[in-house]
C-alpha positions in Angstrom: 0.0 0.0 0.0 1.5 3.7 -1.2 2.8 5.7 1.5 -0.1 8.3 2.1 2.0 10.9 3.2 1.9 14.0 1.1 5.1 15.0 -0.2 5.5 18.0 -2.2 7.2 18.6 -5.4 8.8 21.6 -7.0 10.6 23.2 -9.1 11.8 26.0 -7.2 14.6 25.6 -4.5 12.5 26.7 -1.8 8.7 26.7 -0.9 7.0 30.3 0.2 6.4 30.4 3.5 7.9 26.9 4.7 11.2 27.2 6.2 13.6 24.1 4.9 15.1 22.4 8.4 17.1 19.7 6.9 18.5 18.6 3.4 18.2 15.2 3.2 20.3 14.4 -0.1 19.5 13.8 -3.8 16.8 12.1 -5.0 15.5 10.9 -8.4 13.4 8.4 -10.6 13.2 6.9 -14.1 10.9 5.6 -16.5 11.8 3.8 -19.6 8.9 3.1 -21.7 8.7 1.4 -25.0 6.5 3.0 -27.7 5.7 0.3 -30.1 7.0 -0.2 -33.5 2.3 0.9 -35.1 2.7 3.9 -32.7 5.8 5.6 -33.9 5.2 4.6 -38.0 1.5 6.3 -37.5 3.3 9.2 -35.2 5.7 9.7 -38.0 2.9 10.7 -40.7 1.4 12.7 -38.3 4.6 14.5 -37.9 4.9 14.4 -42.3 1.3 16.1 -42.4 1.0 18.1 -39.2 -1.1 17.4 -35.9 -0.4 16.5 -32.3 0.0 12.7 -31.6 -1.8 11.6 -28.9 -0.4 8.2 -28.3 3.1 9.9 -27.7 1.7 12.4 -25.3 0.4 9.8 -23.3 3.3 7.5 -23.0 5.1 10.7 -22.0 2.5 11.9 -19.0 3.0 8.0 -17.8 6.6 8.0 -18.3 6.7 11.4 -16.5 4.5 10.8 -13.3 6.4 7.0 -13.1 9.7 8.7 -12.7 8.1 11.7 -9.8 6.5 8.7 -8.1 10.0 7.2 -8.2 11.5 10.1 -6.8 9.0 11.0 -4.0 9.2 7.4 -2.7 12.7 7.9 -2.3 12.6 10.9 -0.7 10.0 9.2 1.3 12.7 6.4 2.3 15.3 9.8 3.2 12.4 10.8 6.1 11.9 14.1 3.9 8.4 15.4 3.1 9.4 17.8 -0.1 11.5 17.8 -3.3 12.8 20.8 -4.5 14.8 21.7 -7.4 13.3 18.9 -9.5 14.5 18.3 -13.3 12.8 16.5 -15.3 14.8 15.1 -18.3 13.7 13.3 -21.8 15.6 11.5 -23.9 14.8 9.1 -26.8 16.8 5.7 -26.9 16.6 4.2 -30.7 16.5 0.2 -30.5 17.9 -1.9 -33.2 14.4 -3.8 -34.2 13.5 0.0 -36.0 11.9 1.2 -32.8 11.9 3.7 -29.9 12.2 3.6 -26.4 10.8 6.8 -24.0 13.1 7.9 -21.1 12.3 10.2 -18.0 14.6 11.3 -15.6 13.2 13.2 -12.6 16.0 14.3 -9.9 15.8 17.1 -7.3 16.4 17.5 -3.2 14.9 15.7 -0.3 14.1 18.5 2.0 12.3 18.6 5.7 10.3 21.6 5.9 8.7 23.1 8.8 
């Protein structure tokens, strides 16, 4: 069962009005998600003729929130109850059978605030 805690997530190196008590070290989380080999040939014309593609954007929104939740469990395990400074990073791996893997990098500081 997930940790019910509320831990927040930011950005920013510090949170208005919370004071930061302890830094509790660096924290982050990946995702690697394959997009299948239909996906990225139909993405492809999309790209050729114009238009969003939907299937992408939703790989990336689960690849994204896997890698947070990745991260916030960690920081979690560090006793902290924010994150702050997060990156989030994207990066495209190319696989030899002609298709694409999705990867999500999220990284920031386990903080204690008051």
């Amino acid at each position: 069962m997930a940790d019910p805690t509320p831990v927040l997530v930011t950005t920013t190196h510090s949170i208005e009005g919370r004071r930061i008590v302890a830094y509790k070290g660096l924290v982050g989380g990946d995702a690697i998600l394959g997009a299948n080999m239909f996906r990225d040939f139909f993405a492809g014309i999309r790209d050729i003729l114009g238009g969003r593609s939907g299937s992408y954007e939703k790989v990336l929104r689960k690849a994204k929130q896997e890698a947070i939740d990745d991260m916030i469990e960690q920081a979690r395990e560090f006793g902290a109850n924010a994150v702050v400074g997060v990156d989030l990073d994207y990066e495209t791996i190319q696989i030899q059978e002609g298709g694409s893997m999705l990867m999500v990098s999220a990284s920031g500081t386990a903080v204690v605030l008051e």
